[in-house]
Structures are given as C-alpha cells and as structure tokens.
N, C-alpha and C positions, 0 to 999 in steps of 0.2 A: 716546670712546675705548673699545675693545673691555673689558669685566672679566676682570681679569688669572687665570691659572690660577697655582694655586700657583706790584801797581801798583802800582801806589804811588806814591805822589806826592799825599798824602792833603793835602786844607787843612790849614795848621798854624794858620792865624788863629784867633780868638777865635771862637764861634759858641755863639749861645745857645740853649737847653736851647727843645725844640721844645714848642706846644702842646700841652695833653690832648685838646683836643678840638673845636680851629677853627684850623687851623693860618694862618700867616703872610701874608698876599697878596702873594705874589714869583712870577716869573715864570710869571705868570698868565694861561687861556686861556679862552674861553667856556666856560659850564658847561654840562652837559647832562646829564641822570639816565643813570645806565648800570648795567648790572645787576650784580650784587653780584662782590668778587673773594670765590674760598676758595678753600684748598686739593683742590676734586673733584674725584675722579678715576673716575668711574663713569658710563657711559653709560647703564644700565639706564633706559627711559622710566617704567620703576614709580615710577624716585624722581625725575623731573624736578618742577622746580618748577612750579606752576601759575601760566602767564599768562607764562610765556617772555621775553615783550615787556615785561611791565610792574612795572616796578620794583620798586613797591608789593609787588605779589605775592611777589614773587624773595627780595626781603629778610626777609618774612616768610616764607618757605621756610627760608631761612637760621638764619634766628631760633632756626627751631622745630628745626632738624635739627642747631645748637650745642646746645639746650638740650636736647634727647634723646640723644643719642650723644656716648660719650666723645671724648677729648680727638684721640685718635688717626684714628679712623671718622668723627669729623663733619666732618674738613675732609682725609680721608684717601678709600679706598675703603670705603663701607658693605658691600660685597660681601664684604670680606676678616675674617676675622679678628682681633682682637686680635696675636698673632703677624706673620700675614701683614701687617698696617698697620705692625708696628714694623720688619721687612723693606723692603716699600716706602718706607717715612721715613728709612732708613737708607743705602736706596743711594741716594736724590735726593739727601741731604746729602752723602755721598760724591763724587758729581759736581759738586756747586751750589761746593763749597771751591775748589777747583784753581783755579774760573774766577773768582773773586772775588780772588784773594788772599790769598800765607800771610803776609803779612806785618801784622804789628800789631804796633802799639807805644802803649803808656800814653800816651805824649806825641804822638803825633800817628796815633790811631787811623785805619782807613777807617770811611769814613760811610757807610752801608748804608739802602738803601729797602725794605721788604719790603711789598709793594703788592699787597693782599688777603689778609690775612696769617694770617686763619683765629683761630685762639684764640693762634696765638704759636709752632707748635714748631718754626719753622726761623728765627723774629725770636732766640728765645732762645737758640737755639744759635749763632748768630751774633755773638750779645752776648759769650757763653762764651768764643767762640776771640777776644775784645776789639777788636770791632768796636764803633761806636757805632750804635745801631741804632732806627732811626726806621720805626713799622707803622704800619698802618693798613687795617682793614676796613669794608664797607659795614652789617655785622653788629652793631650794641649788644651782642648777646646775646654773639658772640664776642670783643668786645674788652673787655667785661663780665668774663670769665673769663678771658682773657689777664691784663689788668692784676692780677686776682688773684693768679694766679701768680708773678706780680713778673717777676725775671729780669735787669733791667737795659734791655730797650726801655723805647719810649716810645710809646704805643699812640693813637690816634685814631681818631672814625668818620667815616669822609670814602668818597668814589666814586672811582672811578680816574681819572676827569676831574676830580675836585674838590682832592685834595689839591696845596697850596700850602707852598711850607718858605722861609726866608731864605737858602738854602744849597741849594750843588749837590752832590749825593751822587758818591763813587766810583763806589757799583757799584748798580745800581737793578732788584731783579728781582719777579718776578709768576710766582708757581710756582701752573698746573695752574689761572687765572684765565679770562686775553684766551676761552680757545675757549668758554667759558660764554656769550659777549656775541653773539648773535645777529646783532643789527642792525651793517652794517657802517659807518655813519654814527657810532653810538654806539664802537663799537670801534677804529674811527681816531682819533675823539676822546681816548678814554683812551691809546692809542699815542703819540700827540700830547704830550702831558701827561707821559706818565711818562718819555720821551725829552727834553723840558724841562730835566728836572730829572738831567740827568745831565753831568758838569764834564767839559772836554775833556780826551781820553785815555782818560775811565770808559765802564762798558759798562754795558749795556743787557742784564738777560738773560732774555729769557721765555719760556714753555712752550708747545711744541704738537710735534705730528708732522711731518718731513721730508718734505714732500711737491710735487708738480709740481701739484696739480689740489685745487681744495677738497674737503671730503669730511664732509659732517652725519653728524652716528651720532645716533641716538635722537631727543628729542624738544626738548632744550636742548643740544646740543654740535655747531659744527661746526668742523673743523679748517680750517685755511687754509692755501697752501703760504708758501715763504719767501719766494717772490716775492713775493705781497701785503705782505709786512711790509716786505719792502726798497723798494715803491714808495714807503711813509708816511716808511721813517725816511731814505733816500736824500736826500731833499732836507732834510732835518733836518741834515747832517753827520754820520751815523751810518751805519758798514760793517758790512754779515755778515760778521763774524770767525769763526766754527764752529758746529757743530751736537756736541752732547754726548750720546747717546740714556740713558735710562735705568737699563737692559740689565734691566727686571722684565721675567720671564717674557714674553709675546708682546705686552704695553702698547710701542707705536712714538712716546710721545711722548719728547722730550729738551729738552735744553736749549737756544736759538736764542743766541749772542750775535753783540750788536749794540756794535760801538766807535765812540765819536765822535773822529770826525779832525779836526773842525772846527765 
C-alpha cells in the first residue's frame, strides 16, 4: 500500500475460556506455514521482510520490528509518526465498530476473532466496548507484549491457517494481514480457515484495496481485488456484503466484509 501523507445473535451457550497457547482442534483444515498476520501498513521495500516466502524469516522479521518499535508503529505504519499512527488507529477502529456490531451485552457477549492481532490494539478495544475477544499472532514477540498488557483478550501464537477454537465466532476480522501473504496457495489456505470459523449470519471482515486487477507494491505487499476473495469464500457460503475504505489520507485500502448465508 502506497505510505500514507499526513448482530447479533451471539451464542448464548456455555463456551469455554479458549487456550493460551495451542488452541482447540474444531473445525479443522490442513495446515500449512503461512507468513505472519500484523497490523502493516507500509509498503516501503526498505522495511520488507527478508525472504517473503519463507516463514522462518517473516516471523523473525516480525519479532524483531515488535520488539523495536512501539506499540503503535510496529504493527501500525513505521513511516508515520507517533501522532499520525494514533490517527490512523483511530479511524480503522472507527470503521472496524459499525461493522461488527453495537451491541454487547454481559450475558451474552459477541465473540470476536482478531487474526493477526499484532500486540493487541484493536483485540483490546474490542474487549473495552464488551466484546469477548479471542487474538492471536504468528509473532511470540507480539503476543509476548500483548498479553502483558492484559485487556481482557485471550492471546495465542498460531498462523492464520493454524488457528483452531471449539466455537464459532460472530464476527472474525484480519486488519492490514491477508495482503502481506504472498503465495496464493498459502493465502487461500488462511481464507479458508478464518471463514471456518465464522457462525451463520456472522461476517467475515478483512483488509485490502477495492480493486478490479491485482496490484504488488514493493517487495512483500500485494493487493488482490474482491473478486479473488469472493471466488474462496463464495462456495464457503459467505457474501460480499460491503466495502468500508478507510478514508486516511491517500491509503485506498478498507474494509472487505464477507456474510455467511449459509
């Protein structure tokens, strides 16, 4: 992506309190490494990870760019300022609300996926508006320092293809993730996976640019239009129900959601 210039009808059954750290084998699909989710939103090739393809690398990319950059910038734009990262955090959650739902309730919360969830700042605000709220990153390093935090999620280190829950979530989203995943074998796979795990009626709702035609920027980003994504979830029983854009400054990516009819 260019760097930017300045329901409800939640489960009410019982469901139990998800793993730390090897989640449940429920609705389970082949595994396959896939490269890490975070919050990135910067195409600059300076700061792409070394080795694109390979897992190993990516994550130790990841590692290393939680454990040097605050809480904001490492899973934010490195490009932006402090300021301008709490702007950007501010209008994605602004948007990310509407489309999840305002409705919470104590007794029969919605159950939220936050899939590649970075150190935690849109799991924990999630938590806030009383959501129950289930992360999980391919990053030790960031879910290392999420879980510090506390918050109220429930943090795990799992792959977008790997995580498994006993339970279907309302609303299952992947903010500023899928366009990092290169390989499109691997990134159907994790599509695959994170559409699983979403309960009929809930949405589905991931990040990328509005677009008719794919489009690489740099050297680990490339966009895909909504067509690819409706071929994977289309026979899943999941609709393109909207596109949300962002509205930062000249950044074209937004919200994709995805509703299961069936």
């Amino acid at each position: 992506m260019p760097e930017p210039t300045a329901h409800r009808d939640a489960h009410q059954d019982a469901r139990p309190a998800a793993h730390q750290d090897a989640p449940a084998a429920a609705h389970a699909r082949p595994a396959a490494d896939a490269p890490p989710g975070a919050h990135d939103s910067t195409a600059d090739p300076d700061h792409a990870p070394p080795g694109a393809h390979d897992s190993t690398a990516d994550r130790a990319y990841w590692n290393t760019r939680h454990r040097d950059h605050d809480t904001l910038a490492s899973g934010g734009h490195i490009g932006l300022d402090r300021p301008g990262n709490e702007i950007f955090y501010a209008l994605r959650l602004g948007a990310l609300l509407p489309l999840i739902g305002d409705l919470a309730d104590p007794a029969a919360p919605l159950f939220v996926l936050d899939a590649g969830c970075g150190k935690g700042h849109f799991a924990r605000a999630l938590a806030r508006c009383g959501h129950r709220v289930d992360a999980f990153d391919t990053s030790a390093q960031a879910i290392a320092l999420a879980r510090a935090e506390g918050g109220g999620p429930r943090y795990s280190v799992a792959a977008l293809d790997e995580w498994r829950a006993p339970w279907l979530y309302d609303a299952v989203l992947s903010v500023d993730v899928l366009f990092h995943v290169l390989d499109d074998a691997e990134w159907a796979a994790a599509l695959r996976n994170l559409a699983s795990l979403v309960r009929i009626t809930g949405r589905l709702i991931v990040t990328d640019e509005n677009l008719t035609a794919r489009r690489p920027r740099g050297t680990y980003i490339v966009h895909r239009p909504a067509a690819d994504y409706t071929a994977v979830l289309a026979p899943l029983g999941l609709r393109h129900t909207g596109f949300t854009p962002y509205g930062f400054r000249e950044n074209e990516v937004g919200f994709h959601v995805f509703t299961r009819t069936r």
